[in-house]
N, C-alpha and C positions, 0 to 999 in steps of 0.2 A: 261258711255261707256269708255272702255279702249283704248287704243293710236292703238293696232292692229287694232281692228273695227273701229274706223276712219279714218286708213289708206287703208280701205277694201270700206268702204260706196262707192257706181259707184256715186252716185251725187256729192258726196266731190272731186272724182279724175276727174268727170269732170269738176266742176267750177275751179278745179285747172289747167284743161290742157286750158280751155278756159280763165283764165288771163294769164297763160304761154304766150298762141297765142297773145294777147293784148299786151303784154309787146314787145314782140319780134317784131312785126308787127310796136310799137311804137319806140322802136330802128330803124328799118328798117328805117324809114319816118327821123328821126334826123340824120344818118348815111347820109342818101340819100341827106337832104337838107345841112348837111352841104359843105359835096361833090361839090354838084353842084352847089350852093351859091360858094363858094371858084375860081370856074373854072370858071363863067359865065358871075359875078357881078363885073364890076370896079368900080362904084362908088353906090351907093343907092340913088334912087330919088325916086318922086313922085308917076313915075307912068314907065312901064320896054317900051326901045323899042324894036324894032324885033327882031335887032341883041338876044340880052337876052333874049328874050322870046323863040325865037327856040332855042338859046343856052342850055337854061333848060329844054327845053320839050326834047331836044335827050337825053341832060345828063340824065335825070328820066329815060325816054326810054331805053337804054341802062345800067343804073343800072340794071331796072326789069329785062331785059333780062340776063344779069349775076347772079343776083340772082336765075333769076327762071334755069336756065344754073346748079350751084351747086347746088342746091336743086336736080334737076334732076339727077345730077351725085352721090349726096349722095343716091340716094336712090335705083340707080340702084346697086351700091355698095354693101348696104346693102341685097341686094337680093340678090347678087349674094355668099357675103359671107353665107346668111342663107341656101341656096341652098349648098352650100359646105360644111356643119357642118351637113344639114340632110343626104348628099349621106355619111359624115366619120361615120355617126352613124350606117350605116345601116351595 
């Protein structure tokens, strides 16, 4: 099989986009705990108390929602430029 038909095969581009997603999704999670590890934790012990635990639960909180925030704004973007390049073609 030549390198085009491999770059064509729909199974090969989607185990690619679905480790893409894993990859990204696992950045996310390391991005996220270093984050909020950083802001949350004075000291490391045994076991977290309140103060820390709600500390990290808002921080995650508020990550996802910024994240899912630009995700959102990327993509309305993205539609709105594709909508713009169909009405210049026409």
């Amino acid at each position: 099989m030549n390198s085009q038909g491999a770059a064509t095969d729909p199974q090969l581009q989607q185990f690619i986009e679905i480790e893409s997603q894993k990859q990204r999704f696992q950045q996310l999670v390391h991005q996220m705990t270093e984050v909020c590890w950083e802001k949350c934790v004075d000291k490391p012990g045994p076991k977290l108390d309140s103060r820390t635990e709600i500390c990290l639960v808002n921080c995650v909180e508020r990550f996802i929602d910024t994240s899912q925030f630009i995700l959102n704004r990327l993509d309305q973007t993205q539609r709105s430029r594709g909508s713009f390049s169909e009405t210049m073609g026409e």
